[in-house]
N, C-alpha and C positions, 0 to 999 in steps of 0.2 A: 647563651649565658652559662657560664661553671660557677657552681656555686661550690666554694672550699674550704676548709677548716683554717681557721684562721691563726688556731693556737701553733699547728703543724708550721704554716707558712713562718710566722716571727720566728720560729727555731731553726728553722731553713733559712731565714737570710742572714741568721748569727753564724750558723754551719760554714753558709757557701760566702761568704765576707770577706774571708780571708784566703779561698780557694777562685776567684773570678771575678775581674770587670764586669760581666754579665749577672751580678748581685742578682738582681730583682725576677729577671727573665726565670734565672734556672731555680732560683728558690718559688716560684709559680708553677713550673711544668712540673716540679718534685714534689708539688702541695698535693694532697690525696681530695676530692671533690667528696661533698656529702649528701646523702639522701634526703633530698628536698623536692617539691615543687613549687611552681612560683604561685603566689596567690591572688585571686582577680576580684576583687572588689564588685559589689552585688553593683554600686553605680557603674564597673566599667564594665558587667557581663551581658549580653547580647540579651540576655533573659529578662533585663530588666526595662521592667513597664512605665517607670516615673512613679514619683509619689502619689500615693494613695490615701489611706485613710491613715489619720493622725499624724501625716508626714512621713510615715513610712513605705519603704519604695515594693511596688510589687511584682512576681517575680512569676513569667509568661512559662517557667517549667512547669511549677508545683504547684501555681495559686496562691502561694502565701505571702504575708510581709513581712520586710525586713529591715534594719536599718542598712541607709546606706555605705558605711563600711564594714559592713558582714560580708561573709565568704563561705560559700560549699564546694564540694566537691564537684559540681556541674557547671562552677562557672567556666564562660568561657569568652574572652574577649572577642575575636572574631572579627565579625565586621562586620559594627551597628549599623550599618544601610543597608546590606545584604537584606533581603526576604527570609525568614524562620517559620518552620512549621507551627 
């Protein structure tokens, strides 16, 4: 996944619009990508135990609960069947 500035990209297919048939292509590869990670939702991280107390989901890192569309830094999708310490 590239994740990229979008504002950059629009100004780039005004630029290259009238410089190429390859519009879209070369105003993408010229788009500058931005410092992002992608983020994994506490239901879709391998960390997560099911709901717990009061509905919220608990979480096999830390011990604690969370809702289920919360996000840290540890999550990690992975692969919920795999075995985890």
């Amino acid at each position: 996944m590239r994740l990229i500035d979008a504002d950059v990209f629009v100004k780039n297919v005004v630029k290259y619009s009238y410089q190429s048939t390859k519009t879209i292509g070369t105003a993408l590869r010229e788009t500058p990508t931005v410092d992002a990670e992608p983020v994994v939702r506490c239901k879709d991280c391998i960390w997560y135990a099911g709901k717990g107390r009061d509905g919220f989901g608990l979480c096999r890192d830390n011990g604690k609960y969370w809702a289920e569309d919360d996000f840290c830094s540890y999550g990690d999708k992975g692969d919920k069947n795999a075995e985890t310490d």
